[in-house]
C-alpha distance (Angstrom), angle and dihedral (degrees) to the residues before:
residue distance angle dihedral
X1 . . .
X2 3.89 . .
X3 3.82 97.1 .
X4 4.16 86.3 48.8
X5 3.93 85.3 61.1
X6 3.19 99.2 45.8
X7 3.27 97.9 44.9
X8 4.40 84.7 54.8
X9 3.29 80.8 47.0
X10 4.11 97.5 57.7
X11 3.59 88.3 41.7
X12 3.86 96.2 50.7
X13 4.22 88.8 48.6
X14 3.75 89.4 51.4
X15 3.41 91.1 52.3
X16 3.63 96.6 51.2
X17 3.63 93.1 47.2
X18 3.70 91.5 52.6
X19 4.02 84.6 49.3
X20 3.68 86.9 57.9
X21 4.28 105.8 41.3
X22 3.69 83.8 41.7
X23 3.61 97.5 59.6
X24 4.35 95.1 54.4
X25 3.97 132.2 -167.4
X26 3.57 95.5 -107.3
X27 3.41 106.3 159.3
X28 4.22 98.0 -163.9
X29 3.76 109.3 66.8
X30 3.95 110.0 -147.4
X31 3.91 121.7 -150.5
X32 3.45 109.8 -125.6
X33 3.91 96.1 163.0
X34 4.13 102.4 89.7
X35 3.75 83.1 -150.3
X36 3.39 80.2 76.2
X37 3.51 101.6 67.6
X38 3.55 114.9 84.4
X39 3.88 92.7 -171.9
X40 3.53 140.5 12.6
X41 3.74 111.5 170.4
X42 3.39 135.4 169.9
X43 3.65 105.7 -132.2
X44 3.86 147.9 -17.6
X45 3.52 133.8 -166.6
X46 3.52 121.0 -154.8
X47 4.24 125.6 -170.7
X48 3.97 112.9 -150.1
X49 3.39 107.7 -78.4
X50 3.73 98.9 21.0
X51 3.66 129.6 126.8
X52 4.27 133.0 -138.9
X53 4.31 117.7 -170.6
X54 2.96 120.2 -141.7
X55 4.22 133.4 -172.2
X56 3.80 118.2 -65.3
X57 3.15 99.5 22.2
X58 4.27 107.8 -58.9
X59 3.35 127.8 131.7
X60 4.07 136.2 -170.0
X61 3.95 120.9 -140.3
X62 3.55 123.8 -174.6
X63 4.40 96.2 -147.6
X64 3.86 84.7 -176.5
X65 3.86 163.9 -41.1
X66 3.71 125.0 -120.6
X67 4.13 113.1 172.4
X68 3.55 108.6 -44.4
X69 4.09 102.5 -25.0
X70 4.10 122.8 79.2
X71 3.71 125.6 -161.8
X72 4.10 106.3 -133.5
X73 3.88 117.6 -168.1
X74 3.61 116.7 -161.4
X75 3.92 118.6 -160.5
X76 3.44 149.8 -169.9
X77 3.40 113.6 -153.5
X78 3.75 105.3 -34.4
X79 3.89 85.0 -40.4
X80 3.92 116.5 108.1
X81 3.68 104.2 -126.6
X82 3.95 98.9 177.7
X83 3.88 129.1 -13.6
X84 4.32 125.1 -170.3
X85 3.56 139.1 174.3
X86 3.87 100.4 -133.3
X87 3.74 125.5 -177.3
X88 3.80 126.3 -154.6
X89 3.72 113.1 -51.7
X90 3.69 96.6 12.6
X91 4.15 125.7 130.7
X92 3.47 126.6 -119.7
X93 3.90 108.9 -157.8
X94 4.07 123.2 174.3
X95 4.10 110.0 -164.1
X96 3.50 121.3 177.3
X97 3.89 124.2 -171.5
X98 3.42 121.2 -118.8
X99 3.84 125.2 179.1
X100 3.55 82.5 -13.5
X101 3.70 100.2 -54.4
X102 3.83 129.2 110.4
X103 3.61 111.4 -121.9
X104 3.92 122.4 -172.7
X105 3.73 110.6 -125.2
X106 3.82 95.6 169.5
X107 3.45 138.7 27.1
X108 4.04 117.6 177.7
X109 4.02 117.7 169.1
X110 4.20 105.4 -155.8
X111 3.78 95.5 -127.5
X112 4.08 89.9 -178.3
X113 3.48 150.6 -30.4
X114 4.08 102.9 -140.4
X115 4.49 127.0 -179.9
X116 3.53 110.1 -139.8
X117 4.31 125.9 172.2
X118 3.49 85.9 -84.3
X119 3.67 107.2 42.4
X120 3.62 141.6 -84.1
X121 3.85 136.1 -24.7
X122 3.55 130.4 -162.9
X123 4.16 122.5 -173.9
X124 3.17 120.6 -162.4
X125 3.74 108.9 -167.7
X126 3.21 131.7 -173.6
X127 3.84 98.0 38.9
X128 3.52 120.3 -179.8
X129 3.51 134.1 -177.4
X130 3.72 129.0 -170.7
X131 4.06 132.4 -155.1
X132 4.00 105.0 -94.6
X133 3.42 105.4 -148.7
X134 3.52 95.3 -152.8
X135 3.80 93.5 68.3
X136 4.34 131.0 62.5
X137 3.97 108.7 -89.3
X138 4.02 104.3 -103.6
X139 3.14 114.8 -158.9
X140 4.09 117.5 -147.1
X141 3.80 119.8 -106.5
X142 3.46 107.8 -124.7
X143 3.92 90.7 67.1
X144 3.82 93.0 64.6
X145 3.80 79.5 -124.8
X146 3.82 117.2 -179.9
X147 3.63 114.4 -111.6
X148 4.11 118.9 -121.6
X149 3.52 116.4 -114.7
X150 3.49 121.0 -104.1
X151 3.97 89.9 -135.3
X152 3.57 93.8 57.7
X153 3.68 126.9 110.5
X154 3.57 117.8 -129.9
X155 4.28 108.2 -154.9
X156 3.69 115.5 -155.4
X157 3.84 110.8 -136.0
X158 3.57 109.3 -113.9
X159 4.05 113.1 -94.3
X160 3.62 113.5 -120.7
X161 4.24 124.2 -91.8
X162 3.44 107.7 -70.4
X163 3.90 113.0 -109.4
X164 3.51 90.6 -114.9
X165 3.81 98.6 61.1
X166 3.86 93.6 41.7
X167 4.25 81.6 59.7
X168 3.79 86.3 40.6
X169 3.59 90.1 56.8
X170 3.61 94.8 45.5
X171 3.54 100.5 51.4
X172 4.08 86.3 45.2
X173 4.52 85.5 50.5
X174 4.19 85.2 49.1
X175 3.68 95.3 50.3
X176 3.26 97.4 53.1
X177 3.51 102.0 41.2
X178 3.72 86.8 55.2
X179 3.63 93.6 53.3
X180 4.10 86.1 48.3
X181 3.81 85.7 55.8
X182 4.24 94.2 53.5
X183 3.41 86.9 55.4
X184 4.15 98.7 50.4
């Protein structure tokens, strides 16, 4: 009888433990719901002083091109968010923290800064933009999409335990098991 509780007893503590490892202390949280992803295009070119929208409200601006570097502004509203001078092959990431966690809102790869007659182009390709969670969902035009209503309430989903608690817990769950065995 004593070896089948301890041997429930073993199983329940590797469970726990595998509760805890599994859950991590990463610090960047990474989308892996596509519905997530508000864009994921292929390309856009930008001439200096020219200006791409995006969802919720952001926009790109190339400000200008000097040799092979280009100063891009992003915005939200008419409120710089991030700006960079980026070269050829260079990334252009926006995070934002949210409950204390760095969430990428953009991610633009600088395909190539190019002189034609009539000026220069940049492409920025791929271009990805994620949902930021801080903003109201907007939906895109072209699907006819109905808009959400500015007196709705938007609930955040409730992040997971914190790593600390789950080992909290655990330590709390040995204890007493322990003490539970003494007294067998």
């Amino acid at each position: 009888m004593r070896r089948a509780v301890a041997g429930y007893i073993i199983l329940l503590i590797i469970f726990f433990l595998c509760v805890v490892i599994s859950s991590g202390t990463n610090s960047s949280k990474t989308i892996e719901n596509e519905s997530e992803i508000l864009v994921h295009d292929s390309g856009i070119f930008l001439r200096a002083g020219e200006t791409w929208n995006f969802h919720q409200g952001y926009s790109m601006t190339l400000r200008d091109v000097h040799d092979d570097y280009a100063w891009l502004d992003l915005s939200h509203g008419n409120v710089s968010v991030k700006d960079s001078i980026v070269n050829s092959g260079s990334v252009f990431i926006y995070n934002q923290n949210i409950n204390n966690e760095s969430m990428t809102i953009f991610y633009i790869v600088i395909e190539g800064i190019y002189v034609n007659p009539s000026g220069y182009l940049v492409t920025l390709s791929p271009v990805i933009q994620y949902v930021d969670p801080t903003l109201p969902a907007s939906a895109p035009a072209f699907l006819n999409a109905t808009p959400v209503p500015t007196d709705t309430t938007i609930v955040d989903s409730p992040s997971s335990t914190p790593p600390y608690i789950l080992a909290a817990s655990t330590l709390i769950l040995l204890i007493l098991i322990f003490y539970i065995m003494k007294k067998i």
